[in-house]
ZASESE-614207 format. One record per residue: x, y, z of N, C-alpha, C in turn; residue number from 1; residue in one letter. Coordinates in steps of 0.1 Angstrom, whole numbers. Layout:
N
+-------+-------+-------+-------+-------+-------+-------+-------+-------+-----+--------+
|   npx |   npy |   npz |  capx |  capy |  capz |   cpx |   cpy |   cpz | num | residu |
+-------+-------+-------+-------+-------+-------+-------+-------+-------+-----+--------+
|     X |     Y |     Z |     X |     Y |     Z |     X |     Y |     Z | NUM |      A |
...
+-------+-------+-------+-------+-------+-------+-------+-------+-------+-----+--------+
This chain:
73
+-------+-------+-------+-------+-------+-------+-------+-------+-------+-----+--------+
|   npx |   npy |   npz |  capx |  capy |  capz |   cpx |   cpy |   cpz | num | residu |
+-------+-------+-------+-------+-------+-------+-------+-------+-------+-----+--------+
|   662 |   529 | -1422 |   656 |   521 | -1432 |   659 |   506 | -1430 |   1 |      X |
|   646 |   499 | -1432 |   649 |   486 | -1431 |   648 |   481 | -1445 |   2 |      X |
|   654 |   474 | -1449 |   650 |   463 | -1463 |   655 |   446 | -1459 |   3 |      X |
|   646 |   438 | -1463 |   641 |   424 | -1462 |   648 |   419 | -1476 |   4 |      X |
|   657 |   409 | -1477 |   663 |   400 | -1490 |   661 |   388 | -1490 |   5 |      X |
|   648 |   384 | -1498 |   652 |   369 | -1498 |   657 |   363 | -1506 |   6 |      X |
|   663 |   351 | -1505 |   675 |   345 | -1519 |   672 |   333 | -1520 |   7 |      X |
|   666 |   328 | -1534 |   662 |   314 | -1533 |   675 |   306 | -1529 |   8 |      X |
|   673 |   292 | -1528 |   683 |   282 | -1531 |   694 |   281 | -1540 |   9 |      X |
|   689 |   285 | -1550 |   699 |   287 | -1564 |   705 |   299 | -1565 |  10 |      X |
|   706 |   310 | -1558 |   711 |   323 | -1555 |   705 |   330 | -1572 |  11 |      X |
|   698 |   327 | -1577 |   694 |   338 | -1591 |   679 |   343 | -1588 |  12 |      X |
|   670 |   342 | -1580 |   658 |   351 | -1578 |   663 |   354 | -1563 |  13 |      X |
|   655 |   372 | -1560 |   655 |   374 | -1551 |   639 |   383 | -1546 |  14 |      X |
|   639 |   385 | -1533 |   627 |   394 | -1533 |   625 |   407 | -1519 |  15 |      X |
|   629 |   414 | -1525 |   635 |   429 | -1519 |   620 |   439 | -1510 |  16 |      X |
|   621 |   437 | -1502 |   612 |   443 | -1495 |   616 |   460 | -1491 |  17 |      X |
|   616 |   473 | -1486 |   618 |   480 | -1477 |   609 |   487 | -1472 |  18 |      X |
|   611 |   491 | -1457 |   604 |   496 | -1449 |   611 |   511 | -1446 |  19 |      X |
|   611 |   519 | -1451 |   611 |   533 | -1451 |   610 |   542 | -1438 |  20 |      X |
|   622 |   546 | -1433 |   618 |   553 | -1420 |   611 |   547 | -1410 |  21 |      X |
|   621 |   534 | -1407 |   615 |   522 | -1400 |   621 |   526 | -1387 |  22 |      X |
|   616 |   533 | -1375 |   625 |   533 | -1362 |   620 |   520 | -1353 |  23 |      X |
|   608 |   513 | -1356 |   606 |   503 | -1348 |   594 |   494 | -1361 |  24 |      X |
|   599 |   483 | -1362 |   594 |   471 | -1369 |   588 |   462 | -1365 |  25 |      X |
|   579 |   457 | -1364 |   573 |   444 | -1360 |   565 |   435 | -1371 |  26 |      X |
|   571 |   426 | -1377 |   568 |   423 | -1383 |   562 |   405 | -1377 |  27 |      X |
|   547 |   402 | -1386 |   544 |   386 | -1380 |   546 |   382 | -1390 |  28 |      X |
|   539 |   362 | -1390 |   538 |   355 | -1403 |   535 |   359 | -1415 |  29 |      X |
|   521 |   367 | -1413 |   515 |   371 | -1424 |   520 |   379 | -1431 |  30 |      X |
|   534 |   387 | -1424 |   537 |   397 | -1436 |   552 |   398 | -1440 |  31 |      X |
|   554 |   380 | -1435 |   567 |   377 | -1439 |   562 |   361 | -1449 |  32 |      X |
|   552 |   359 | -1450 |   548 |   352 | -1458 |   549 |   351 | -1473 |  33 |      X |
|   557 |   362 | -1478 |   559 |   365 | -1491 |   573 |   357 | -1498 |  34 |      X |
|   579 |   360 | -1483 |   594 |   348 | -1481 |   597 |   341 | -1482 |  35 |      X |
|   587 |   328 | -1479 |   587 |   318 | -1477 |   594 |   306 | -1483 |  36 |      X |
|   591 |   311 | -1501 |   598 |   300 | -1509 |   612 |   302 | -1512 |  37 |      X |
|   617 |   313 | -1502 |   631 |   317 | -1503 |   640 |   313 | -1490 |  38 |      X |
|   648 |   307 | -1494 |   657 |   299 | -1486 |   668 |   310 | -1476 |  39 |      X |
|   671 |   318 | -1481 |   679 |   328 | -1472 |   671 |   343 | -1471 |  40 |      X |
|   667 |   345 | -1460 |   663 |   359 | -1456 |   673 |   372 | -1447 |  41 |      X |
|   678 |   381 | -1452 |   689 |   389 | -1448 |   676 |   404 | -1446 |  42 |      X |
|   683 |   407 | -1436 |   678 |   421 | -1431 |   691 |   430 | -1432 |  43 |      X |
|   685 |   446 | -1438 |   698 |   456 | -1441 |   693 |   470 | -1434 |  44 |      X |
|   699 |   468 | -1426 |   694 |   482 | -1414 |   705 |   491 | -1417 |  45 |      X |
|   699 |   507 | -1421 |   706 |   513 | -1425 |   702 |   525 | -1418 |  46 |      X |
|   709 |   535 | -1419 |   706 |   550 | -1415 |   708 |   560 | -1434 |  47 |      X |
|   696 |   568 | -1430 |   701 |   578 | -1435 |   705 |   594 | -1429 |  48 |      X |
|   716 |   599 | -1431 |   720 |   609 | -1426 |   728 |   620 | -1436 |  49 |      X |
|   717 |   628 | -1442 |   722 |   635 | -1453 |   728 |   644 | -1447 |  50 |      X |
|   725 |   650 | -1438 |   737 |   663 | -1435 |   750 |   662 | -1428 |  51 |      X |
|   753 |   649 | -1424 |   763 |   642 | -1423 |   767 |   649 | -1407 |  52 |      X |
|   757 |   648 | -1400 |   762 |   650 | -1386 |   760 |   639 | -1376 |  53 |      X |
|   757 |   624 | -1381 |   757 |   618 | -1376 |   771 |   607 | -1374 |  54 |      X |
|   780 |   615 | -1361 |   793 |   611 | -1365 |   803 |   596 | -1362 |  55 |      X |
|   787 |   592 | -1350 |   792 |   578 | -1342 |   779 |   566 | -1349 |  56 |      X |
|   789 |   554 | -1347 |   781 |   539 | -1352 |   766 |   544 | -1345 |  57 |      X |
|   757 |   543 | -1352 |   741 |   541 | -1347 |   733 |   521 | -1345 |  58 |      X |
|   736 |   524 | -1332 |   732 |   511 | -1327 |   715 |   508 | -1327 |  59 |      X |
|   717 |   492 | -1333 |   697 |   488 | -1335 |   696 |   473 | -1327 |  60 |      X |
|   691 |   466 | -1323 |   686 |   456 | -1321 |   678 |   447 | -1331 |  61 |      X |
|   681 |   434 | -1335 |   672 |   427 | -1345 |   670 |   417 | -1337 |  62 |      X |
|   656 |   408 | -1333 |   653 |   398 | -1325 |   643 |   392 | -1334 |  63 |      X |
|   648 |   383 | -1337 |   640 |   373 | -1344 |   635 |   361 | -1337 |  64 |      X |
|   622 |   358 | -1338 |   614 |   346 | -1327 |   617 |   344 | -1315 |  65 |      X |
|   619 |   358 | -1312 |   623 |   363 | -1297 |   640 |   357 | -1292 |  66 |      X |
|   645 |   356 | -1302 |   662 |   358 | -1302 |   668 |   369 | -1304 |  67 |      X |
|   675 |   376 | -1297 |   683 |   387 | -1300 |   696 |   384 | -1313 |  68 |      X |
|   695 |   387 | -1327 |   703 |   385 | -1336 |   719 |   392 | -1330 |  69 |      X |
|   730 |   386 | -1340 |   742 |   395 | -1336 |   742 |   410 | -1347 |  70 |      X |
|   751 |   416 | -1342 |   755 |   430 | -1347 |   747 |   439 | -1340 |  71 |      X |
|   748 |   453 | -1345 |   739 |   464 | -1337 |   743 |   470 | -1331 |  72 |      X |
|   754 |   465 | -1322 |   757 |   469 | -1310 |   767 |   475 | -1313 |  73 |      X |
+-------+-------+-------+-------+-------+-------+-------+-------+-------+-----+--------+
């Protein structure tokens, strides 16, 4: 699962997006446009693994404007 946080300036509104059984994401302007008037954007890459046999770190890639972000690895 992916989920999108944006945090105004003043840290008291936010705007919570998620993408549901997201194995690959691409997201452009137009559908990060919702963002905009929010000064900090945080991505939360998560797994779900309800039967709990997923027993090692699950590694993702996030590249933003064709930057490879840190973590993941």
């Amino acid at each position: 699962m992916v989920r999108l946080v944006g945090i105004d300036a003043k840290g008291k509104n936010v705007l919570v997006r998620s993408f549901d059984n997201a194995t690959s994401l691409n997201l452009g302007a137009a559908d990060l446009k919702a963002f905009a008037a929010y000064k900090t954007l945080i991505a939360v890459v998560s797994v779900d693994d309800l039967t709990g046999a997923q027993k090692a770190y699950v590694p993702y890639a996030l590249t933003v404007n064709g930057q490879l972000q840190p973590g993941g690895a």
